[in-house]
ROSE-4610 file (N, C-alpha, C; in Angstrom, 1 decimal, always signed):
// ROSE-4610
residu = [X/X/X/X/X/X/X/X/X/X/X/X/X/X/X/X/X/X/X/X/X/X/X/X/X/X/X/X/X/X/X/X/X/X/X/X/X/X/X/X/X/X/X/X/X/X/X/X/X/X/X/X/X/X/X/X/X/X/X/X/X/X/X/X/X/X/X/X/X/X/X/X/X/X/X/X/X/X/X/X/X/X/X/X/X/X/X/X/X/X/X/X/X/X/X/X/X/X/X/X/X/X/X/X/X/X/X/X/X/X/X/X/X/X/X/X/X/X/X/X/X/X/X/X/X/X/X/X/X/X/X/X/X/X/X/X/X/X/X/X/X/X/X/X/X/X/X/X/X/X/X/X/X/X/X/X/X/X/X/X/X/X/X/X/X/X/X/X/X/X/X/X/X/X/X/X/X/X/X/X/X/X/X/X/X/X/X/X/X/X/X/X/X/X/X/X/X/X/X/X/X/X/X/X/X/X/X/X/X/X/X/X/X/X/X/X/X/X/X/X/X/X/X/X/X/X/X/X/X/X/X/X/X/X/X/X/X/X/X/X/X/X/X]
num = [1/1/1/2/2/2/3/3/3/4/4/4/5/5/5/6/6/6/7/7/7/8/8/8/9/9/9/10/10/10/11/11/11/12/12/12/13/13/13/14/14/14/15/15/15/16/16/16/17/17/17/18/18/18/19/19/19/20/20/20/21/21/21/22/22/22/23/23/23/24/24/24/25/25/25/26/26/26/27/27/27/28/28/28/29/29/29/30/30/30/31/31/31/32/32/32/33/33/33/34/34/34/35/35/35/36/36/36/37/37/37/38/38/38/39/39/39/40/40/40/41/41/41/42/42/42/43/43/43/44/44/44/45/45/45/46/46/46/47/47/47/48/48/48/49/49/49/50/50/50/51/51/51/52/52/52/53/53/53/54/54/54/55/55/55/56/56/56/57/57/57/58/58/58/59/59/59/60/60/60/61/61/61/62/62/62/63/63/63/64/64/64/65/65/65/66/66/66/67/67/67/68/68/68/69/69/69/70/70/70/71/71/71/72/72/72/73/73/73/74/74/74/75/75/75/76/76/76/77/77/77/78/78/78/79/79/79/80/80/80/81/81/81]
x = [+35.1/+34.6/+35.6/+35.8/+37.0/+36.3/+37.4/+36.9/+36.5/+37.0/+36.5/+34.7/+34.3/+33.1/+31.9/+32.7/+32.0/+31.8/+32.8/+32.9/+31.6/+31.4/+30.7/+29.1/+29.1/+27.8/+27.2/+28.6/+28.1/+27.7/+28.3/+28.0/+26.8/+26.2/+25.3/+24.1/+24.1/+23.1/+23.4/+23.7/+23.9/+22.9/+23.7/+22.6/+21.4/+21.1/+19.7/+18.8/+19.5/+19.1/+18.8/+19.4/+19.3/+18.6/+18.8/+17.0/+15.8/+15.9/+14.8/+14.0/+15.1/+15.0/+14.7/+15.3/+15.2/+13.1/+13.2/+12.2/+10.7/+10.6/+10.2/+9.6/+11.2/+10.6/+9.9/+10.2/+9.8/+7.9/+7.5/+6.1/+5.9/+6.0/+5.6/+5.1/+6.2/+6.4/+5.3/+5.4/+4.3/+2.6/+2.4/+1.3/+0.7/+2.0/+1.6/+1.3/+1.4/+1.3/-0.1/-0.4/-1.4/-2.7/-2.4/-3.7/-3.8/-2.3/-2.9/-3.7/-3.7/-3.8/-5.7/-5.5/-6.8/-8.0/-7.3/-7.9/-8.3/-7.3/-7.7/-9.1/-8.7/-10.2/-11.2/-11.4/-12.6/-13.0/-11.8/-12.6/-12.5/-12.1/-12.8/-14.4/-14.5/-15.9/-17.1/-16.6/-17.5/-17.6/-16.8/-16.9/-17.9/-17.7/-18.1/-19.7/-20.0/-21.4/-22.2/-21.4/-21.6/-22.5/-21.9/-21.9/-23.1/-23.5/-24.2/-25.6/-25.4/-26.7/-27.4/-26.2/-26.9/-26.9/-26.6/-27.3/-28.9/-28.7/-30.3/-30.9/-30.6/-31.6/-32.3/-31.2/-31.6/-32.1/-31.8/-32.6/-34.3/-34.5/-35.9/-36.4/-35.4/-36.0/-36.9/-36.0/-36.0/-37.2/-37.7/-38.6/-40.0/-39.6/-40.9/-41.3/-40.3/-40.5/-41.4/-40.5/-41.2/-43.0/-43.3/-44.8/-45.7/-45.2/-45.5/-45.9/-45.1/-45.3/-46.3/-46.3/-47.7/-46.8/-45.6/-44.9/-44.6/-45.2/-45.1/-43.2/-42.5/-42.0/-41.8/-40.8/-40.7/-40.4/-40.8/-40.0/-38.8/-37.6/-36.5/-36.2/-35.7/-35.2/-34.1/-33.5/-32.2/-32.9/-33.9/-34.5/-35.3/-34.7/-35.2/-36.8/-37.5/-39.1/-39.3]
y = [+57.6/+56.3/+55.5/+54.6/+53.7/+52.9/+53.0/+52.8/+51.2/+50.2/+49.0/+49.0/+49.8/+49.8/+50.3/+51.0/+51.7/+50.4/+49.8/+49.0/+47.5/+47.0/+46.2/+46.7/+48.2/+48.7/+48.9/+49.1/+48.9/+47.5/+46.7/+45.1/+44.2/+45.0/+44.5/+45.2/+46.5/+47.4/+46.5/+46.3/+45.6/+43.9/+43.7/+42.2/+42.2/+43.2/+43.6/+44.2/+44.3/+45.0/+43.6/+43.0/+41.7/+40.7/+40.7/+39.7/+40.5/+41.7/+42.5/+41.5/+42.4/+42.1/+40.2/+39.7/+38.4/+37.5/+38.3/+38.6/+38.8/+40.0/+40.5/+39.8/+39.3/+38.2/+37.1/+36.9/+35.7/+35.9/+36.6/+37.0/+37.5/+37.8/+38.3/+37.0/+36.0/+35.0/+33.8/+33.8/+32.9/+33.7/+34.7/+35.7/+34.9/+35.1/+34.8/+33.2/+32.3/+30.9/+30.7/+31.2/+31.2/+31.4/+33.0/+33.4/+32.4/+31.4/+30.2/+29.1/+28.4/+27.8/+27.9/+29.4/+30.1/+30.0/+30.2/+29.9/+28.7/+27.9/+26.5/+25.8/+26.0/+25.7/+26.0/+27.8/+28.1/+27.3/+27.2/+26.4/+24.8/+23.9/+22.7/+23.0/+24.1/+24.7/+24.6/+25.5/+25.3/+24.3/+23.4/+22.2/+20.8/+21.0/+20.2/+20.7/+22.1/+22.8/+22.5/+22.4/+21.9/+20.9/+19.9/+18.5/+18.3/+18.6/+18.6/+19.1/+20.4/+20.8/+20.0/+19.4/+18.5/+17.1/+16.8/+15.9/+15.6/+16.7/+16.9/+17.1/+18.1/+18.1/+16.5/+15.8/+14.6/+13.9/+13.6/+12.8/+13.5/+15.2/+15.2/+15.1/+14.9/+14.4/+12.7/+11.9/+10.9/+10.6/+11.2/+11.2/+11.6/+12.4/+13.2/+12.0/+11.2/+10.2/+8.9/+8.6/+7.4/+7.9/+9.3/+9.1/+9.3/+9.8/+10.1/+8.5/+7.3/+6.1/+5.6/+6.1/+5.4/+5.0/+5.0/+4.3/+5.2/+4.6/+5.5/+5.3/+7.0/+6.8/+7.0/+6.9/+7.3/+8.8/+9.0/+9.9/+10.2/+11.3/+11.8/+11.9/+10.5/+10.8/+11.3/+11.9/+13.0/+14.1/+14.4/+15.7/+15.4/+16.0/+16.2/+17.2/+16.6/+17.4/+18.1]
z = [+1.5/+1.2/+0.4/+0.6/+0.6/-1.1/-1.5/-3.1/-3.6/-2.2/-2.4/-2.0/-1.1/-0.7/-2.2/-2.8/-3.9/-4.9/-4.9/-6.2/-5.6/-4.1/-3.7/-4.2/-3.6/-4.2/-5.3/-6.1/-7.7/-8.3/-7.9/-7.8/-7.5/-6.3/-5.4/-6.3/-6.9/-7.6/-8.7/-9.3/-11.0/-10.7/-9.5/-9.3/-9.0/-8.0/-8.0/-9.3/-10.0/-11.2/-12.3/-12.3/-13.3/-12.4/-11.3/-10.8/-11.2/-10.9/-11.4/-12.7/-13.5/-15.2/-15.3/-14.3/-15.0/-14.0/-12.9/-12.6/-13.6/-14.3/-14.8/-16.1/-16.6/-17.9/-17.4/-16.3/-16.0/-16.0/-14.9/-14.9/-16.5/-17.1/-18.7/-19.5/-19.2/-20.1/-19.3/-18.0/-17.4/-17.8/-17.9/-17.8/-19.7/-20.4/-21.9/-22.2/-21.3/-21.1/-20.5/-19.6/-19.0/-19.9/-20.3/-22.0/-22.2/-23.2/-23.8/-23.6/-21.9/-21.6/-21.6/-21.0/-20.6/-22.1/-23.0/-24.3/-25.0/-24.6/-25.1/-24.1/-22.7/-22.2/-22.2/-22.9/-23.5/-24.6/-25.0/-26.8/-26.3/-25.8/-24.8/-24.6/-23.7/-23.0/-24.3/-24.7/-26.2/-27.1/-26.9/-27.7/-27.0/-25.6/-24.9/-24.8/-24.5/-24.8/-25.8/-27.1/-28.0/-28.4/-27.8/-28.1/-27.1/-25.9/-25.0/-25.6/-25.9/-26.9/-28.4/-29.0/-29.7/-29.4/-28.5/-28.2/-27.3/-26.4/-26.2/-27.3/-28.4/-29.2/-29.8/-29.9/-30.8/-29.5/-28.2/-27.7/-27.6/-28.0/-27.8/-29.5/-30.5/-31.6/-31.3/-30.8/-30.2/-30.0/-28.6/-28.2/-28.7/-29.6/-30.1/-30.9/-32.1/-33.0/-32.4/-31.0/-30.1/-29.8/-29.6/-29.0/-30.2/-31.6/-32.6/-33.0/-33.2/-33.2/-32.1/-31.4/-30.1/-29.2/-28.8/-28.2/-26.7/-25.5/-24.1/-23.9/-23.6/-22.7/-22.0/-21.1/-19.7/-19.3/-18.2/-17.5/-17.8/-17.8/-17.4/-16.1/-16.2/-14.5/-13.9/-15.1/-14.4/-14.2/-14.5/-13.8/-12.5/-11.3/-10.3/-10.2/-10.0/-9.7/-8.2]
């Protein structure tokens, strides 16, 4: 085996070897971006949940206050019957 052939194969193996590796970081480092991302929209989620729950609470404070006073109101018409 002709000693140029060896030296191409050594070459060709070293480059395959460093796409690997540079491969590798790459998925690691996208994988560790993602967590983040993935985390922040949980805590969005819960903030927006949040906010959602208190504010129903106060519009049925609201409401409780309005019929407490004598005052009719309406229906909830985002609720589908």
């Amino acid at each position: 085996m002709p000693i140029a052939t060896t030296i191409v194969g050594i070459i060709t193996a070293m480059g395959t070897v460093m796409t690997a590796l540079a491969l590798v970081i790459t998925a690691l480092t996208e994988r560790r971006r993602s967590k983040r991302v993935e985390h922040k929209v949980d805590q969005v989620h819960i903030i927006v949940n949040q906010q959602r729950t208190d504010t129903m609470n106060y519009q049925r404070a609201l409401v409780r206050a309005l019929e407490t006073a004598g005052i009719d109101v309406p229906e909830d018409q985002s609720i589908e019957e």
